[in-house]
DOZA-421528 format. One record per residue (C-alpha): x, y, z. Coordinates in steps of 0.5 Angstrom, whole numbers. Example, Ala and Ser with C-alpha at 12.3 -4.5 7.8 and 13.67 -1.06 7.14 Angstrom:
<atom px="25" py="-9" pz="16"/>
<atom px="27" py="-2" pz="14"/>
// end
This chain:
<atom px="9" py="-263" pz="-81"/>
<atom px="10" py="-270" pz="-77"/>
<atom px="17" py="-272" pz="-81"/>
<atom px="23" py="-267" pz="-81"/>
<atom px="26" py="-266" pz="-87"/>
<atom px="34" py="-264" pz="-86"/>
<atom px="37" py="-259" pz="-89"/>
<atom px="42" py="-264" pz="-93"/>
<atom px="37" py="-268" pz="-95"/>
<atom px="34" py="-261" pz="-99"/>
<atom px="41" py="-259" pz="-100"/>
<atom px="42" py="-265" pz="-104"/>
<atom px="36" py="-265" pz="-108"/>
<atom px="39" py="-258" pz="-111"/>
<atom px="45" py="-260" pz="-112"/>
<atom px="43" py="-266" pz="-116"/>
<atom px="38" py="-262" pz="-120"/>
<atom px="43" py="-256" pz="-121"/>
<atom px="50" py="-257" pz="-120"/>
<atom px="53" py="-252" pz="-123"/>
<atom px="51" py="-246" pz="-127"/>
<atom px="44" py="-246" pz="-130"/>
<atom px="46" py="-245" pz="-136"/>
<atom px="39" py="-243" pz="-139"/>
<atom px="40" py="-237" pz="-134"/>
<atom px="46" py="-235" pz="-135"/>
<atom px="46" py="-236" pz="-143"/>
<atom px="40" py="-231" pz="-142"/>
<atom px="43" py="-226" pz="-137"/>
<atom px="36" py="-226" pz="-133"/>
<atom px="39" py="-229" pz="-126"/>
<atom px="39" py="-222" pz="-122"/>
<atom px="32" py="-220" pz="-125"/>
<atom px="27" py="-220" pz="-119"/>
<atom px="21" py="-224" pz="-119"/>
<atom px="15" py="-227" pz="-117"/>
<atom px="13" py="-235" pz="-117"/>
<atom px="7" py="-237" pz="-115"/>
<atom px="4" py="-244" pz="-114"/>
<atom px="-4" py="-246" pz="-114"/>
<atom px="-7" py="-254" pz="-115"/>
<atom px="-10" py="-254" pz="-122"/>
<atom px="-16" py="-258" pz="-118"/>
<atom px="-19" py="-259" pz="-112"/>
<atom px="-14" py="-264" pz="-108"/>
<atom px="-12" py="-265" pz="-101"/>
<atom px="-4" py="-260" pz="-101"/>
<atom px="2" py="-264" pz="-99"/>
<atom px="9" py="-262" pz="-99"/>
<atom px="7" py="-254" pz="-99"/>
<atom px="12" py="-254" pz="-92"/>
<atom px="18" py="-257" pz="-96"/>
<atom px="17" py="-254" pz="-102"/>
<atom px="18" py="-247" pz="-97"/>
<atom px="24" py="-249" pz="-94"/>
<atom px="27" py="-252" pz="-100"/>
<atom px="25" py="-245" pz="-104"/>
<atom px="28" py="-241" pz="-98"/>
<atom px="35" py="-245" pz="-99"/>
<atom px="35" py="-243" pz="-105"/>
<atom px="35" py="-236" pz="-102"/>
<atom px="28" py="-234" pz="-104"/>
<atom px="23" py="-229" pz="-99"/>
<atom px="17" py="-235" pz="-99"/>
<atom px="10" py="-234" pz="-97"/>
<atom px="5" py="-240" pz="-95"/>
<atom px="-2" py="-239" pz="-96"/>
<atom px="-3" py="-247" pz="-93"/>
<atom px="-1" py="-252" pz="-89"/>
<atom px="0" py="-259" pz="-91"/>
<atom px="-6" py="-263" pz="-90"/>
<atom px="-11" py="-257" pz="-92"/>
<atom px="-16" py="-258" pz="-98"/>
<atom px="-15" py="-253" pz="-104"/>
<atom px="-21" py="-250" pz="-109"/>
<atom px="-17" py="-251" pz="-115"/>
<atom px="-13" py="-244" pz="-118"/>
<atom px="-12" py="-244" pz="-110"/>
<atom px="-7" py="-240" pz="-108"/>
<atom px="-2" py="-244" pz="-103"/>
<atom px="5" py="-241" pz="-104"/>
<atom px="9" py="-235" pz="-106"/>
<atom px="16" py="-234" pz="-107"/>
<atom px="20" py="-227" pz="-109"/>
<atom px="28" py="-226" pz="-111"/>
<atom px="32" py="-227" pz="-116"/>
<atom px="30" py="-230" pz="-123"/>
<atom px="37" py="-234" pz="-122"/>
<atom px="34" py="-237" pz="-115"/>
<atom px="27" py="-238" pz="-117"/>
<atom px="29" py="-243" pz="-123"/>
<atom px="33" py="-246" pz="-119"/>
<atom px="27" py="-249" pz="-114"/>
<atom px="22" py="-247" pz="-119"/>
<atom px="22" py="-255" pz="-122"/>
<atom px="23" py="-259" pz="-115"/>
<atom px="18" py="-255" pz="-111"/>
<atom px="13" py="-257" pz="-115"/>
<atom px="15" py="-264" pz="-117"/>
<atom px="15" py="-265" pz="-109"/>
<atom px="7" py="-262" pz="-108"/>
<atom px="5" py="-266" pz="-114"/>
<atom px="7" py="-273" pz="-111"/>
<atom px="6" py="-272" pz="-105"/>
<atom px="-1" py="-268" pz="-106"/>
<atom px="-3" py="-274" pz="-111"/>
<atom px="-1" py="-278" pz="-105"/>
<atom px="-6" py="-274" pz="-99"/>
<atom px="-12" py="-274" pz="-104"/>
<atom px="-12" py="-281" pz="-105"/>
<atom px="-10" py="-283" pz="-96"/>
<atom px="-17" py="-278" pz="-97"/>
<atom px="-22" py="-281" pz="-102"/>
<atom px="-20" py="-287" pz="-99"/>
<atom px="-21" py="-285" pz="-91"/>
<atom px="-27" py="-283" pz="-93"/>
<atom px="-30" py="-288" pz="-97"/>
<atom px="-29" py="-293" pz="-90"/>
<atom px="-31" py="-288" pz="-86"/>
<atom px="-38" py="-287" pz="-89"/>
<atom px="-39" py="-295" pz="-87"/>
<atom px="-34" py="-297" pz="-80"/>
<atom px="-33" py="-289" pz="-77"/>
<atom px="-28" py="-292" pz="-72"/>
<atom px="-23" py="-296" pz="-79"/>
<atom px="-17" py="-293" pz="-79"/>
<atom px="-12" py="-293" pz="-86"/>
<atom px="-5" py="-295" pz="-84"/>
<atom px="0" py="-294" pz="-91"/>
<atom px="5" py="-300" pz="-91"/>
<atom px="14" py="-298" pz="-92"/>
<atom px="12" py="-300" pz="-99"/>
<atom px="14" py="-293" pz="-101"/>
<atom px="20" py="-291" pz="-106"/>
<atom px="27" py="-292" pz="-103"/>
<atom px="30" py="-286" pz="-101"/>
<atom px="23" py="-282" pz="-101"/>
<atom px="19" py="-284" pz="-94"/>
<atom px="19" py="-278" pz="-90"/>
<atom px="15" py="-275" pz="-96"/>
<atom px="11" py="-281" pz="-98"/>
<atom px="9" py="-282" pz="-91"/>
<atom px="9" py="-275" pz="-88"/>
<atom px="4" py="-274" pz="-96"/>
<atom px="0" py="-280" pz="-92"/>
<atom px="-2" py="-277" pz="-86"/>
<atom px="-4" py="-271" pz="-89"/>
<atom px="-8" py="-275" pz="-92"/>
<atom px="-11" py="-277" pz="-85"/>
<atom px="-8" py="-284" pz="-86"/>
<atom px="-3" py="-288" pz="-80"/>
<atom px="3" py="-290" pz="-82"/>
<atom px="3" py="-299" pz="-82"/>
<atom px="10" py="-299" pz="-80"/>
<atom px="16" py="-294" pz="-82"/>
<atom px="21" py="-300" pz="-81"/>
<atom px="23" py="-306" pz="-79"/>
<atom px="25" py="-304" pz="-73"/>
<atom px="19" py="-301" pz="-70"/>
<atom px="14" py="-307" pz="-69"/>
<atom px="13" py="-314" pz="-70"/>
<atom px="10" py="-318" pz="-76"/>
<atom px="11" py="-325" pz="-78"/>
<atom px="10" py="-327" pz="-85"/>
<atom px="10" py="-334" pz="-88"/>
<atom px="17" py="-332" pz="-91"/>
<atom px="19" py="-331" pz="-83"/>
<atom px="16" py="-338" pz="-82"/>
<atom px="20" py="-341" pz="-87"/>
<atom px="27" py="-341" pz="-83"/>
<atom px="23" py="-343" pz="-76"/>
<atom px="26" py="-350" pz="-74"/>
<atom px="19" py="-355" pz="-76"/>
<atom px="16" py="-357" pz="-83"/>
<atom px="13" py="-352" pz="-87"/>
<atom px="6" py="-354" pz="-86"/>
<atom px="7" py="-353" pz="-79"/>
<atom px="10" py="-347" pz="-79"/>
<atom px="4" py="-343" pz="-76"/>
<atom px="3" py="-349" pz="-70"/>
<atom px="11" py="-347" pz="-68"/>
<atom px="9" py="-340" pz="-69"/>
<atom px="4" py="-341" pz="-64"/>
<atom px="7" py="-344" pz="-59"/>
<atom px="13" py="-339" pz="-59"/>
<atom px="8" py="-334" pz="-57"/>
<atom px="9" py="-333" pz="-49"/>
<atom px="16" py="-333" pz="-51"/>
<atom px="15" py="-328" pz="-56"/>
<atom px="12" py="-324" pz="-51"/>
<atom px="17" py="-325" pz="-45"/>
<atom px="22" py="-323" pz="-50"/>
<atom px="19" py="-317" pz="-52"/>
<atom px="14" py="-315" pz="-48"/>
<atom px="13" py="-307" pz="-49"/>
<atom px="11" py="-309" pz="-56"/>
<atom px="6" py="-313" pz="-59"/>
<atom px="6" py="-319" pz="-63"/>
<atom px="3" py="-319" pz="-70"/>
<atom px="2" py="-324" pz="-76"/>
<atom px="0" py="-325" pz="-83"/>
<atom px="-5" py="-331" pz="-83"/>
<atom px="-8" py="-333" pz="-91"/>
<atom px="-14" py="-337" pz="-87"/>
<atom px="-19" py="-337" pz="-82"/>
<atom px="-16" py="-344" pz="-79"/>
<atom px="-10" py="-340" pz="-79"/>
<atom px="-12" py="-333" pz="-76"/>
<atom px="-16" py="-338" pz="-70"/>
<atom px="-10" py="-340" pz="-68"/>
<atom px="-4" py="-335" pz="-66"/>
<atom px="-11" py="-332" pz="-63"/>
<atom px="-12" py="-337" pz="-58"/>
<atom px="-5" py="-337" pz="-58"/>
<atom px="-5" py="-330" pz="-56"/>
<atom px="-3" py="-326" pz="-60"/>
<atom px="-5" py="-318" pz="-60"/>
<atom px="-6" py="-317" pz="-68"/>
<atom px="-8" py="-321" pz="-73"/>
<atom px="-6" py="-318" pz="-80"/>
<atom px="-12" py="-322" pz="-85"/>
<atom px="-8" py="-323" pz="-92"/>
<atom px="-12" py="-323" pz="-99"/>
<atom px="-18" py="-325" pz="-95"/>
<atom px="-26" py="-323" pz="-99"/>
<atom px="-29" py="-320" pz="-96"/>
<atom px="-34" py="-325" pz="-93"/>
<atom px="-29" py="-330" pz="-91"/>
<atom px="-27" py="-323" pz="-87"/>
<atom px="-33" py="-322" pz="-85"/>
<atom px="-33" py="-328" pz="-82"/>
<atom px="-26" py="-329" pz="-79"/>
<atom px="-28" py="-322" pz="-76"/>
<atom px="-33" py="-325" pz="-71"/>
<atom px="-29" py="-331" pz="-70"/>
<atom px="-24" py="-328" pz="-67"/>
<atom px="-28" py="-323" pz="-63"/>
<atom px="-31" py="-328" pz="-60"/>
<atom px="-24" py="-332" pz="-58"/>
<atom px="-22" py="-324" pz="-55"/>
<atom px="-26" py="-317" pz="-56"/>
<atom px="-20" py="-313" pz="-56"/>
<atom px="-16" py="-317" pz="-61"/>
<atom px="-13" py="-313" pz="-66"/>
<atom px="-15" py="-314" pz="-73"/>
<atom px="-12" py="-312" pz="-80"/>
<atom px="-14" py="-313" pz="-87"/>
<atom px="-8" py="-312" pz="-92"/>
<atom px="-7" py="-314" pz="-100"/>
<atom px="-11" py="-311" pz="-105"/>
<atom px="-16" py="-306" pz="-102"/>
<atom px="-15" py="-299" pz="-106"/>
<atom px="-20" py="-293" pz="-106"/>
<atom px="-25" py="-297" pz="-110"/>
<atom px="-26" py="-303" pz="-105"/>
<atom px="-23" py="-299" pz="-99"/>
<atom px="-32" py="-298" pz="-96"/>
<atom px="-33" py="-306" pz="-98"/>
<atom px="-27" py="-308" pz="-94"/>
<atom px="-29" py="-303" pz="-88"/>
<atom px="-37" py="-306" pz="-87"/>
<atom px="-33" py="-312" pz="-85"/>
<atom px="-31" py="-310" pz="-78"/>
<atom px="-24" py="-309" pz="-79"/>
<atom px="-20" py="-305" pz="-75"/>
<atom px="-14" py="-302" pz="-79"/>
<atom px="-14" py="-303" pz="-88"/>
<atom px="-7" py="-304" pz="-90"/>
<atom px="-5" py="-302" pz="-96"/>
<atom px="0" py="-298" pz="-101"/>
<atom px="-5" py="-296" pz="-106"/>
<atom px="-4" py="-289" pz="-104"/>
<atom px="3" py="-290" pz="-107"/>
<atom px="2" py="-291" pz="-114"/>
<atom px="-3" py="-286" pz="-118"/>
<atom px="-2" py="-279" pz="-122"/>
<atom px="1" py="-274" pz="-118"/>
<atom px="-3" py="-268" pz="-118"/>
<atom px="-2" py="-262" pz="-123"/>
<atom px="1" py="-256" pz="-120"/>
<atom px="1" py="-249" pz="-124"/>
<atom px="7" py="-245" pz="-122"/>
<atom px="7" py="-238" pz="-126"/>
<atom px="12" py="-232" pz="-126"/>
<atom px="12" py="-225" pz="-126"/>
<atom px="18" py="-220" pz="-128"/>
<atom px="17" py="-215" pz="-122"/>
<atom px="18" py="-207" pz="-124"/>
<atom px="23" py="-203" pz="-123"/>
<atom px="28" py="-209" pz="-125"/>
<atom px="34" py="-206" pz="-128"/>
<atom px="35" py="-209" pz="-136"/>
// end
């Protein structure tokens, strides 16, 4: 697992989901029957969120037992994890455990289709996931990501540097030659920061020439067909063959080999984030021996 989930983030997902009596059970009178839950992807996918899913039923006081690990490809109807204990515990994690796969399985399966889809063109093209994730729900965004054999963009602000037109608004020249001004902060930029690399999003390949000439280490290329990419991405490496080139805006599993064949080094985007969740089956068995 690359991110950590802690114990209050889990325990707060319980506790919003059940925060008193469930009233189901207890109407029922079934919460001290023994059981067994049973979880299995109803197709092919890549599993994510399996790991959570067994510490988020182990809180709940269940014997669980895993069959795979985040990252792995599943067969449909394949087994990935069990959970034994009382009926009362195994309905308080039942709906969490399995929304939690199947957002996270939905989000590895797409990082999947789309990583293959570059590699079968550019071999060395990695796909980094942007911090366009749903508030509160980054580790697992993020962690579903690399399960599915993407890197992570930016986990936030604090972690790198990356100027947008909307930082070069506010820089003290006019807005046409906001990028010119960027320009020629760049030696300080690097003296102020040096242990991080400075990188921008350019719209043009005027404007991609220029922070490149300046010296800036990654040039992310925003919105750009994939010929004017193509173009931009022989141009900058003639300028310096170890610069650092991004595509971001628009790419997606459909595109994401178009957008590879240009030569670029990283595809940004956050299209993994948003698609249909992948469909787990969980089953319940009443275990013999159980007092009526």
């Amino acid at each position: 697992m690359h991110f950590t989930c802690s114990d209050s983030w889990l325990e707060g997902l319980l506790a919003d989901d059940c925060p008193g009596l469930d009233l189901t059970v207890e109407l029922l009178g079934i919460g001290a029957a023994q059981g067994i839950m049973r979880f299995a992807p109803k197709s092919d996918c890549v599993i994510s969120g399996v790991e959570q899913a067994e510490l988020l039923l182990r809180k709940c006081g269940l014997d669980v037992s895993r069959a795979a690990a985040n990252g792995q490809k599943l067969q449909a109807w394949q087994p990935c994890l069990e959970a034994t204990g009382p009926a009362a515990a195994q309905h308080r994690g039942w709906k969490l455990a399995q929304t939690l796969m199947e957002y996270m399985s939905g989000i590895a399966t797409r990082c999947a289709h789309m990583v293959d889809q570059a590699r079968a063109v550019n071999p060395g093209v990695r796909v980094a996931v942007t911090r366009k994730n749903f508030p509160g729900a980054k580790a697992v965004c993020l962690e579903a990501a690399m399960d599915g054999g993407a890197i992570v963009h930016r986990q936030n602000l604090s972690d790198s540097i990356l100027v947008f037109e909307q930082h070069r608004a506010f820089l003290p020249c006019a807005p046409q030659a906001s990028l010119r001004s960027l320009a020629a902060m760049m030696e300080k930029l690097h003296a102020r920061s040096p242990e991080h690399k400075i990188s921008a999003e350019v719209d043009s390949l005027e404007q991609a020439m220029l922070v490149a000439e300046a010296g800036i280490d990654i040039v992310q290329c925003e919105k750009f067909a994939c010929e004017l990419l193509a173009e931009t991405v022989g141009a900058l490496r003639s300028v310096r063959d170890n610069i650092v080139i991004l595509a971001a805006g628009g790419i997606n599993g459909d595109n994401a080999a178009q957008f590879a064949a240009t030569g670029v080094d990283v595809l940004v985007t956050s299209w993994p984030y948003f698609g249909k969740p992948a469909d787990i089956k969980v089953t319940m068995e009443k275990l013999p021996n159980n007092p009526e």
